[in-house]
C-alpha positions as CSV (number, residue, x, y, z in Angstrom):
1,X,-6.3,7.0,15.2
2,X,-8.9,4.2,16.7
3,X,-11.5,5.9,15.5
4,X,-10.1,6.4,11.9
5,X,-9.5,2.4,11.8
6,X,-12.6,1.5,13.4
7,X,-15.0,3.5,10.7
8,X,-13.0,2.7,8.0
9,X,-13.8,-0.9,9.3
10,X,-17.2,-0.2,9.4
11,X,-17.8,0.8,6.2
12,X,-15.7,-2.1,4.4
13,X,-18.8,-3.9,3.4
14,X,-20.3,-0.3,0.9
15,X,-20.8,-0.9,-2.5
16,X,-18.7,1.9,-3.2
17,X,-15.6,0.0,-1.8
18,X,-16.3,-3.0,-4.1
19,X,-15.1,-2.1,-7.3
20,X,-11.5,-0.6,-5.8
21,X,-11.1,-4.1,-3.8
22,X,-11.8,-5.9,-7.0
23,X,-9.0,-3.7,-8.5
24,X,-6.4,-3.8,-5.6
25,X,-7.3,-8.0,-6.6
26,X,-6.4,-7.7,-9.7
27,X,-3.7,-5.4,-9.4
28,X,-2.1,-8.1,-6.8
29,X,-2.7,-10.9,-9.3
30,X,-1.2,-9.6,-11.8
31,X,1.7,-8.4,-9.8
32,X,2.0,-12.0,-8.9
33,X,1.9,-13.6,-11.8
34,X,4.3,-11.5,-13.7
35,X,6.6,-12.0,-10.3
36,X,5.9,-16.1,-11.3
37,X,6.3,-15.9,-15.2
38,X,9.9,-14.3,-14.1
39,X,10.7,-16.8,-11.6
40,X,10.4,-19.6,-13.8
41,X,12.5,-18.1,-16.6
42,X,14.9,-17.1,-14.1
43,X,14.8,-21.1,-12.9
44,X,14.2,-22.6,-16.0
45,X,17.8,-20.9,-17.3
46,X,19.8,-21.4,-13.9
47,X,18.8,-25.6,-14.0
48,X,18.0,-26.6,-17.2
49,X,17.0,-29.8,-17.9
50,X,15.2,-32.3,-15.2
51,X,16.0,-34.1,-12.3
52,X,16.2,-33.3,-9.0
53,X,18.3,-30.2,-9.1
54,X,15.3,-29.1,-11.5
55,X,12.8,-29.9,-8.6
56,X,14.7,-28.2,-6.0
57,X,15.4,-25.0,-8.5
58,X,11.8,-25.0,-9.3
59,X,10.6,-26.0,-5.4
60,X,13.0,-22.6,-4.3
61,X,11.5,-20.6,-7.1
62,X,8.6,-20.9,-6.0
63,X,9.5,-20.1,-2.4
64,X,11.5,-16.7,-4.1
65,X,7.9,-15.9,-5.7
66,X,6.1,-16.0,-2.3
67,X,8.4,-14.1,-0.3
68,X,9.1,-11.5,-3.4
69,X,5.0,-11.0,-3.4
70,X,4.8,-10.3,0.0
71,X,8.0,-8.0,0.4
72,X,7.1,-6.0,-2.6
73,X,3.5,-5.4,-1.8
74,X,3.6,-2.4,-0.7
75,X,5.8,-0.3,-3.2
76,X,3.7,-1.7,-5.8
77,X,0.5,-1.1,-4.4
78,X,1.4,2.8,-3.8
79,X,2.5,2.6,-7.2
80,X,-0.9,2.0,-8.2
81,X,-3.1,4.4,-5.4
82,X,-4.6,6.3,-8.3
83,X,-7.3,3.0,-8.8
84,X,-8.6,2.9,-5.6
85,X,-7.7,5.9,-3.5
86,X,-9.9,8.3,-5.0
87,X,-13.4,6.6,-5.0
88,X,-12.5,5.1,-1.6
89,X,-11.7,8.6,-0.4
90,X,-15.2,10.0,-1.8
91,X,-17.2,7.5,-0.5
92,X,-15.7,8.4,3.1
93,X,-16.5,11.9,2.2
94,X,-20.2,11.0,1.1
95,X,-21.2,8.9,4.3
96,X,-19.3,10.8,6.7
97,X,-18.6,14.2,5.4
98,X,-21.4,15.7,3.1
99,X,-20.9,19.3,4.4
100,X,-17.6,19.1,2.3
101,X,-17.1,21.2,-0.7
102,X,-15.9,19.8,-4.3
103,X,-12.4,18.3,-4.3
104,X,-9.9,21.1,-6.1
105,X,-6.6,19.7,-4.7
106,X,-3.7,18.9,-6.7
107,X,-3.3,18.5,-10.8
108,X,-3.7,15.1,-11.5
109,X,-0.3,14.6,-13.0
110,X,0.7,16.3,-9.7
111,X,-0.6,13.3,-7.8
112,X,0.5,11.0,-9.9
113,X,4.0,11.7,-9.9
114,X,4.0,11.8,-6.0
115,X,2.3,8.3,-6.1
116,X,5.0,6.5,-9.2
117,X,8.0,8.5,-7.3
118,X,7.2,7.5,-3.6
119,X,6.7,3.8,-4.5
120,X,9.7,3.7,-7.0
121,X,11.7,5.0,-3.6
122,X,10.5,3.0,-1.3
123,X,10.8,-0.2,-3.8
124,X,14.3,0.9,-4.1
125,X,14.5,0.5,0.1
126,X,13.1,-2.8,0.4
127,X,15.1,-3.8,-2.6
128,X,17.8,-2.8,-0.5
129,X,17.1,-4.5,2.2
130,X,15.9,-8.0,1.0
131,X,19.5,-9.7,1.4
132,X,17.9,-9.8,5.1
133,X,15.1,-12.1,4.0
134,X,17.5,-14.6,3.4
135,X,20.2,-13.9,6.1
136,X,18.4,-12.5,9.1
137,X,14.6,-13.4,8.4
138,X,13.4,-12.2,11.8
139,X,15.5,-8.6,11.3
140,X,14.2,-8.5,7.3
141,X,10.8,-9.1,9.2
142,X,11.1,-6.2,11.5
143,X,12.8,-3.7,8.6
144,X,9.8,-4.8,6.1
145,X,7.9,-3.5,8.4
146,X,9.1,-0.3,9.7
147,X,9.9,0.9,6.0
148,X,6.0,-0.3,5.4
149,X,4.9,1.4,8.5
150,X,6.4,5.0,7.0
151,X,5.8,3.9,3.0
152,X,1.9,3.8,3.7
153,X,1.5,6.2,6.4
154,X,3.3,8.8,4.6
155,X,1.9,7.7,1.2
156,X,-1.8,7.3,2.1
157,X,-1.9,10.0,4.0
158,X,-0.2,12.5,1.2
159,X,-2.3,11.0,-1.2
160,X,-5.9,11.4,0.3
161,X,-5.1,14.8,1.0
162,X,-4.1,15.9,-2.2
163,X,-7.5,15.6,-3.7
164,X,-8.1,18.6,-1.2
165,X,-4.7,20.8,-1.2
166,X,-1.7,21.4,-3.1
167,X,1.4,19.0,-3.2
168,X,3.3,20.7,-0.4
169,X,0.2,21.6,1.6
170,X,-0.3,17.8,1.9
171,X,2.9,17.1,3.1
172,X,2.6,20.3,5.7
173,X,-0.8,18.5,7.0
174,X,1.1,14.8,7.4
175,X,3.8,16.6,9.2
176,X,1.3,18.0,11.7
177,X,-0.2,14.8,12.5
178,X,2.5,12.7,12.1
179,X,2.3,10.3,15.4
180,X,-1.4,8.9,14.3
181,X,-0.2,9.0,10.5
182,X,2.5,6.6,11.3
183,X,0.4,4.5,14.0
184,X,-2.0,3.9,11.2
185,X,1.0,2.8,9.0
186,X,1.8,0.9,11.2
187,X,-1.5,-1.4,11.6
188,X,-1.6,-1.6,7.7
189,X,2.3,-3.1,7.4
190,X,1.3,-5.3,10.3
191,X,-1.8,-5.9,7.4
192,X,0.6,-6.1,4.4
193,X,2.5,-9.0,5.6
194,X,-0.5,-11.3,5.9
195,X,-1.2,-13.0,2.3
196,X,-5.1,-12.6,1.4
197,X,-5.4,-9.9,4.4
198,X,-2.9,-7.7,2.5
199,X,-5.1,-7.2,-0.3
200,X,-7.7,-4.9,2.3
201,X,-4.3,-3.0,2.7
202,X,-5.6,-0.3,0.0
203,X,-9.2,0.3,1.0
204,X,-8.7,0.3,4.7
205,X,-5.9,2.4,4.4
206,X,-7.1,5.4,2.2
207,X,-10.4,5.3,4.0
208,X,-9.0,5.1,7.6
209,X,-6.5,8.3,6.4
210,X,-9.4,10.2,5.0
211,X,-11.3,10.0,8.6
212,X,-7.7,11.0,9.8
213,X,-7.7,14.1,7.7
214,X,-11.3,15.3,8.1
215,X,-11.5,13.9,11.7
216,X,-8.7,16.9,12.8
217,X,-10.0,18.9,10.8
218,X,-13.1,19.4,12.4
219,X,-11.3,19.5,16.2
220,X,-9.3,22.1,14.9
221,X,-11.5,24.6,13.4
C-alpha cells in the first residue's frame, strides 16, 4: 500500500498526468460553480430584498456552498472517473508496466454504468448524512470520511481494473485485496477534505490503485 502511494507520488509531475489534472480542475470548477449559481437562487428567494437579513442569508450561502463542495466531492468526482482514470491508468502501465498486454477489460458502457451508479449511491449516503454537518460537525467529519474512505477505495479500485477484466472479475480482485484497497481510500478521503489538495484526489488515486493491481499481481504469479 506505501509503495502504491509513494510511486503514484513520484510520477505526479509526467506530462501524461497533466491533461487529466487540468480536467479533474475543471470538472471541480464547474461543480462549484453550478453548487454557487444554486445557492444564490436558493438565497436570493428565501430573503429577498436587502438589509441585513440579505447579508446574513447571502454570508450563510456562501458558507452552505463551501461545505456542500467539499462534502460532495467525492460522489461527483467518481461520477466523472471516465476523464481521467484511463490515461492516468496507462501512463502507470507505460512507465512501470510495459510487459503488459493491450487493455480488453470491460465494454465501455459497462464501465460507465459502474462509475454513474456507484457515485449516484454513494451521493445518496452523504446526502443522507449531511444533517450531521450542521448538528454534529466533528461526527459529520468522521462519517464524510469513512463513507469516502470505502466510495474511493472501492470505486478506484473497480474502475482501474476494469480496463483489464470483466465487471465482476473486478470486484472479485478488490475483494481479495481489500485491507490495502481501503487503506488507500482511506489516505485519499483524508485528501478529499482538504480544498485545493482535493483536486490531486483523482490522479493520485487511479494511479496509486493501478500500482495496487499490477503490484499483487506480479507477487502472486
Amino acid at each position: 500500500m506505501i509503495a502504491a502511494c509513494l510511486l503514484a507520488l513520484r510520477q505526479l509531475a509526467d506530462p501524461a498526468f497533466l491533461g487529466p489534472l487540468a480536467k479533474s480542475f475543471g470538472a471541480a470548477l464547474l461543480a462549484f460553480l453550478g453548487l454557487a449559481a444554486l445557492s444564490a437562487w436558493a438565497v436570493a428567494g428565501v430573503a429577498g430584498g436587502s438589509g441585513w437579513l440579505a447579508g446574513v442569508a447571502g454570508a450563510l450561502g456562501g458558507l452552505l456552498v463551501l461545505a456542500l463542495a467539499v462534502w460532495l466531492f467525492v460522489p461527483v468526482m467518481l461520477a466523472l472517473s471516465g476523464l481521467f482514470l484511463d490515461p492516468v491508468s496507462a501512463a502507470v502501465e507505460r512507465r512501470f508496466y510495459p510487459q503488459l498486454p493491450p487493455p480488453e477489460g470491460a465494454p465501455l458502457m459497462a464501465q460507465l454504468r459502474f462509475n454513474l451508479g456507484f457515485a449516484l449511491k454513494t451521493g445518496v449516503v452523504t446526502l443522507a448524512a449531511l444533517p450531521l454537518l450542521a448538528f454534529a460537525p466533528p461526527v459529520g467529519a468522521v462519517v464524510l470520511w469513512l463513507v469516502s474512505t470505502i466510495a474511493l477505495g472501492h470505486g478506484l479500485f473497480e474502475g482501474v481494473a476494469q480496463r483489464r477484466m470483466p465487471v465482476a472479475g473486478a470486484r472479485t480482485e478488490r475483494r481479495r485485496r481489500e485491507v490495502p484497497v481501503l487503506l488507500i481510500g482511506a489516505v485519499l478521503a483524508a485528501l478529499s477534505l482538504v480544498p485545493g489538495l482535493n483536486l490531486l484526489v483523482p490522479v493520485l488515486g487511479t494511479a496509486a490503485m493501478t500500482h495496487l493491481l499490477h503490484r499483487d499481481s506480479k507477487r502472486t504469479t
